[in-house]
N, C-alpha and C positions, 0 to 999 in steps of 0.2 A: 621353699615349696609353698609358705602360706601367703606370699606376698603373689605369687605367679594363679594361685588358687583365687583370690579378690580378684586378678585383672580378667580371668576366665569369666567370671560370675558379670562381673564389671561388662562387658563385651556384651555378653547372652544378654546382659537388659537392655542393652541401649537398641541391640538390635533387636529386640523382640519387641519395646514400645515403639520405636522405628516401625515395623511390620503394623503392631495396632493400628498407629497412626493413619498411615497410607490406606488400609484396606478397610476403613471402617466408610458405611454409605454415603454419609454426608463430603467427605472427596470423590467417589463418584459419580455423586449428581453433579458437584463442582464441574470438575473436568469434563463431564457431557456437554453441560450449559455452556461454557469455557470454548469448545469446540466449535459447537454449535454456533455460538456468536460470532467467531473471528470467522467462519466461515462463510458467515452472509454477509461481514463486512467486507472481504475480502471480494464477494462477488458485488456488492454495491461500488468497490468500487473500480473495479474492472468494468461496469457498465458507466461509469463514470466517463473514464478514459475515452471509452469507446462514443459515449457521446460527442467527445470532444473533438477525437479523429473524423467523425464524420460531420461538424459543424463549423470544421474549418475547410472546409471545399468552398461555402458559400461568403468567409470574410477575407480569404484569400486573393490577392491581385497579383499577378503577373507585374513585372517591371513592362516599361514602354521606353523604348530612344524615343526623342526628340526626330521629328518629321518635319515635312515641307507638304502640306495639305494647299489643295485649289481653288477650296473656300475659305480656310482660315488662316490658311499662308503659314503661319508658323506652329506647330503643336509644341509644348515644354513636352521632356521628360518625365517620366515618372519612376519614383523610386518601387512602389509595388506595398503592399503588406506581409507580411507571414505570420500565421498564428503562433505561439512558442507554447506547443504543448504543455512541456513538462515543468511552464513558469503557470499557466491557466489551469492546471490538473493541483496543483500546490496552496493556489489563491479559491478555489471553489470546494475542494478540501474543508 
């Protein structure tokens, strides 16, 4: 009985400085701050992205076949460009 009585006692401290620990102010201001930060990086950078989505309309080119022009008689081919968002959201990061 007096060995099961220590692990009682044993338990109630760990949990009860367990409870100090967490509820004393200084983790709450943590955990507000804490929040608060990831929150407006998280919105930094979702406007991030969103820059990027919309700044590749203007670096973006279409492919082109090869033509037969009246003036320049033969046009090459062209391969095109495409932005690769999620390699330019990673690098600007």
């Amino acid at each position: 009985m007096n060995n099961k009585w220590k692990q009682i006692v044993a338990i109630s401290a760990i949990a009860g400085i367990s409870w100090l620990l967490v509820q004393n102010p200084y983790t709450q201001v943590y955990l507000t701050q804490l929040t608060n930060d990831s929150v407006a990086s998280m919105k930094q950078e979702d406007e991030l992205l969103l820059q990027i989505k919309e700044s590749t309309k203007k670096y973006e080119i279409a492919p082109q076949d090869a033509r037969i022009d009246s003036v320049w008689k033969t046009v090459p081919a062209y391969n095109g460009l495409k932005v690769n968002i999620d390699e330019s959201y990673k690098a600007l990061k």
